[in-house]
Every structure is written in C-alpha cells, then in structure tokens.
Phi, psi and omega in degrees: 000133173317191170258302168321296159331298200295304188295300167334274207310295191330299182317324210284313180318292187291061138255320180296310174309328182255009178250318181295353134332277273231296187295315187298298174314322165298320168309338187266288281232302193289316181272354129324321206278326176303139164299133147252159187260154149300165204305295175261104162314122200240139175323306176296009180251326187296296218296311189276347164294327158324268156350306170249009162252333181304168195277298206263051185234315192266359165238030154271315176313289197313315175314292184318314154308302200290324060090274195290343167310319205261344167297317194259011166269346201284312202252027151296011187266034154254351202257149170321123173233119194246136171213130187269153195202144193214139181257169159210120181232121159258083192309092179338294190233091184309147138272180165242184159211174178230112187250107165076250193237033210225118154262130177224139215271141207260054186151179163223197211281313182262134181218168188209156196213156193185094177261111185245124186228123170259144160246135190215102190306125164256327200210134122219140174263357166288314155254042153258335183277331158292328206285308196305314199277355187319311195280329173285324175297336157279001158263010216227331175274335172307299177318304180314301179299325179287340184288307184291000180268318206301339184322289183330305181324286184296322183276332162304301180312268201354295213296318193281283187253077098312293201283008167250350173281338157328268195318306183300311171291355171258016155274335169267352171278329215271001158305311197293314178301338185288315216284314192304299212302353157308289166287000141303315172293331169315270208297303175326286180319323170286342185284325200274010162286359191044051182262295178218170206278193181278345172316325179282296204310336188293312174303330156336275203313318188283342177277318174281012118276304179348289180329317153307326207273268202325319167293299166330315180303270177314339178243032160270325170310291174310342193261303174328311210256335179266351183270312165322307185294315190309315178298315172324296197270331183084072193224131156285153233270326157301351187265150192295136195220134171218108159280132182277144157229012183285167190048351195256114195224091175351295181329309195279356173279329174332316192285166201196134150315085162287357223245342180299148174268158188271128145282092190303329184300335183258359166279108192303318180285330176305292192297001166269334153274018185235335188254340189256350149286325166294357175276327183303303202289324169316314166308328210275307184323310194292340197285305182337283170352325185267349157299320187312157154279153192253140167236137191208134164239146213229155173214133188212134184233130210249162165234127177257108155270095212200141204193158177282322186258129186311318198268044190222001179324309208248009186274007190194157164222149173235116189266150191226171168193140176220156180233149153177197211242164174213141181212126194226124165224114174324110193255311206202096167250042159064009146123347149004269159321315216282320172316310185312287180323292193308324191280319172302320185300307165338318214250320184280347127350310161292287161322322157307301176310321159315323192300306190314302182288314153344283163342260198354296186285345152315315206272344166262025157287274208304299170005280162323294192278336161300305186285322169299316181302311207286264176335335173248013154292303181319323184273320207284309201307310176278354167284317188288319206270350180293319203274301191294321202271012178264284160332297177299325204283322171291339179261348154307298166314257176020273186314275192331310185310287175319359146276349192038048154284301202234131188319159174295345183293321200248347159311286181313348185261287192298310165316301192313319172254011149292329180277326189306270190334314176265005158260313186289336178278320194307284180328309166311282204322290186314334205259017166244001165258317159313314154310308171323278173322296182305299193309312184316282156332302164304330151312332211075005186269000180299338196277327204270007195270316209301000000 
C-alpha cells in the first residue's frame, strides 16, 4: 500500500471517529437536555417539563430549524456555484473540410475534456425574493412556536386543576362516607333498640353505597385525567406523576383584571396574518421582479484531450479559459408575469379580509370568554354560599334527628344537598379557572401571566 493510500485511510479512520464521537455527544447533550420532574410536582414544574417534552413544542422548534435550513438552501445561489465536468468522444466519423484543393479532416478519432466552471449571480429576482423573505419566515416560524407554547399552558394549567378539583372531590366523599357510616350505625342501633323500624338504616345502607359507586366512579375517573395530563406534558405513560397541592389554593387564582381591553397585537394569530401578508406583498414584488433581467457571471478553465490513439489520449493536453457575462431578458412570456402579479394582488386582498374577520373573531372570543368567566364567578360565588347554607341545615337537622324531632327521610335529604352543594361548588370553582385561562388566551396574555 502507498504512503498516499496509508494517509487516506488514516484521515477516513479519525473522520469516522469524530463523527460517531459527535453522535454519542449530541445524544448526551439531548438526554441531558430532558427536564426531570421532580418527587412533588407543581403546576409550574408541569408547564416547564411540558415545554421541553411535549411532541408539539418540539417539532415547532424542529420546524424552525428546518425553517433556517431551507433559508440558508435559498440564498446559497448567491455564493459561487462551481462545477466540474468531464467529456469522452469517440469520433465515428471526422468531419471534414476542404482548404484550397486539400480535403482536411477537422479532428481526430478520439477527443476528451475536463472542464472545471464557476458561475456567479449578479441580478435575480428569485434570489432577491429569497434574501427579503428571510426575515419574515423566521417570524412566521417564531409565531407557530409560540402559538404551540400559549397552547401548552393553558392545557397543561386546565388539566393540573381538573386533578385537583378531582382530588379534592374524593376527599369530601371520602368525608361524606365517614359521616353515612356514622348514621348507619346511628340508625342500626335505634332499629335494633326498637326506636325505629328498618327502614332508615336500610336507607343508610343504600346511600352509602352510592356514595361508594361515587367514589369508585371519581377515582377511575381520576387515573383517566392523570393518564391525560402525562400526554400533556409529554411524560410516558410508565412513568411516575405525584402532584404537589401544598400552597395552592384555588380561590385565590380566580381572580382576573376585568377591566383590561383586547390588543390585537398581543394576539399571536393576528401577528401570523401580519406576517403572512407580508410574505404576500413579497410575492407581489418578486412577480414585479421577473420583468427584470438575471445577469450572471461565469469563468471556466478546460484541458482538451485528443489523439488518433486511445491509449495515447492523456498524453498532451491542450488547456483553454474563458471568462464572460450572461445577460438573459425575459422579453414575452404570453401574459404570464402580468397574471401572476394581479393574482398575487388578489390573494393578498383576500388576507386583508382574514384580517377582518380575525378582528371580528378575537373580539367575540373575548366577549364570550368574559361573559362565561363573569357567570362563572357568579356560580362559584353562589356555590359557596349554597355549601355553607348546606353544611348548617345538615347539621341542625343531624340534631333534631338526634332528637327525634325530625326523620331520617328529611336527615338523608338534606345529606343529599349537601353533597349536591359541594360537588357544584368544586365544578364552579374549575370552570372559573378555566374561564380565566379562555379570558387570559383571549387577551393574549398567558405567557405574560405565568
């Protein structure tokens, strides 16, 4: 093997090396990169493991990249495009020619080339139209990410308290169940003191299953909404989630600046139609463009090989070079450009009308999500004051009953609305964190709330 050979392999040996080299670091660099959550989990430990685990937070980024990738495929046509080229001719048949009473033949039987040519754009309008859009497409790619963050938030928040208003309700069934199994024991005794027939306890017994059915019910429910939330955050399904509620105290999240007004400009879908007219009017321009002429300049220096004998082909070279200019100008392309243009106006027209309606819909977004949060401050307000006027009434009965003023028919009722009353306050309470969240997103305003 050569010295030439031997050094070859060698460069190809460290090139391998330093590319599988490369691949374990990145591969290090990406599992580093994963978040881990922590033992007790907090909404803001979701929202940021979200971020950086979710599919589609990570193939909005991975969009971006490829984004600058296809930028920088574009305006390589301004950089020198050099190429090598190589001929072979077996000529059949020379021609010829006739110089005075001489026919002489104008070649020879074998000829061969080895061309090497840069080309270099001086005028295009295509890559003038690349070099412009550059900027709107990383902004047009920024927005996507960012649409897919406000997403995140808000669905991550919803999902975190679903489970905790979950959690809270089987903390007031498994309250409610201490309380039946109390009055079962209650009622068995008076029936089997012959106080009263079988009838209350039997009615016991059936509420307190239900009640049970209601638990069960809620915490199957509950395994569903933590399998949810894992898809949320992008966590596999095997892996372990313990949600923190220490500090969190619902109540105190209700609240919301009603008084604030909508900005379109803080709407991520506005600035997305703002961006994709302006990509538009880019369009318009590039048609403008095509009128232009593209000047372009090329320099190429050749070795002409030629011989009677093949194997005497490479024994001589005769080398040539020419530098010189291309000037091409579209004079009548059958009304082409002129359609194009008119068609680019048209379309960007048509996105002034996305725009209108956009307005429109933003603004009854907000309406809506305004008018729900407010009704459902109202219900959560009247939930509370139901569950406390609940909470007394049971317990005034409970005494009387215990007193044998008043039946186990109207005990058990009053149990009935009392449970009624604290599931309807837990239900208010999510749907006025949620109305939060829809006003917030209508505002525009999640990233700036977190």
């Amino acid at each position: 093997m050569t010295t030439t050979a031997t050094m070859y392999f060698k460069k190809l040996f460290y090139s391998i090396l330093i590319v599988i080299g490369s691949g374990f670091a990145s591969l290090s660099l990406a599992q580093e990169s994963t978040a881990a959550l922590p033992e007790q989990v907090r909404l803001q430990d979701l929202i940021d493991f979200a971020l950086e685990n979710r599919a589609t937070i990570q193939q909005a980024l991975l969009d971006e990249e490829i984004g600058e990738r296809e930028i920088a495929s574009a305006l390589s046509g301004w950089y020198p495009q050099i190429a090598a080229t190589g001929t072979y001719n077996n000529n059949i048949k020379i021609p010829t020619t006739v110089i005075g009473d001489q026919v002489i033949a104008m070649g020879q039987k074998h000829s061969s080339a080895v061309v090497l040519q840069a080309d270099q754009q001086l005028l295009n309008p295509g890559l003038m139209q690349a070099s412009k859009a550059a900027r709107y497409i990383r902004q047009q790619n920024a927005l996507n990410t960012e649409n897919s963050t406000i997403n995140t938030v808000v669905e991550v928040s919803k999902g975190y308290y679903d489970i905790l208003t979950s959690e809270e309700q089987l903390n007031i069934i498994q309250e409610n169940l201490a309380r039946i199994e109390r009055q079962l024991a209650d009622a068995r005794a008076r029936y089997e003191t012959g106080i009263v027939d079988k009838i209350d306890y039997k009615r016991a017994e059936i509420t307190l299953a239900n009640t049970k059915a209601e638990q069960k019910r809620v915490a199957e429910m509950l395994n569903y909404k933590y399998a949810y939330l894992k898809e949320l955050i992008g966590l596999g399904a095997g892996q372990p989630l313990t949600l923190s509620f220490e500090n969190t105290a619902m109540e105190q999240e209700i609240l919301l600046d009603t008084s604030r007004t909508v900005n379109l400009e803080n709407r991520v879908e506005f600035r997305q139609l703002q961006t994709l007219k302006q990509l538009q009017q880019l369009n318009t321009q590039y048609n403008k463009w095509t009128f232009l002429p593209t000047l372009s300049a090329f320099y190429n220096y050749a070795w002409d090989f030629r011989n009677n004998q093949f194997p005497d082909l490479y024994s001589q070279d005769f080398p040539r070079s020419v530098f010189g200019l291309t000037l091409n100008v579209p004079i009548f392309q059958g009304t082409k450009r002129i359609q194009e243009i008119r068609k680019s106006k048209l379309q960007e027209e048509r996105i002034d009308w996305d725009i209108i309606n956009l307005k429109n819909q933003i603004n009854t977004q907000y309406e809506m999500a305004m008018a729900t949060y407010k009704a459902n401050l109202n219900d959560w307000t009247t939930a509370q004051q139901n569950m406390v006027l609940a909470e007394e009434v049971y317990n005034t009965l409970k005494l009387q009953y215990d007193e044998g003023i008043k039946t186990y028919l109207d005990l058990m009722t009053a149990e009935t609305d009392l449970r009624t009353a604290q599931i309807n306050y837990l239900n208010a309470l999510f749907a006025v964190l949620s109305g939060k969240l829809e006003v917030q997103r209508a505002l525009g305003i999640v990233l700036d709330e977190r």
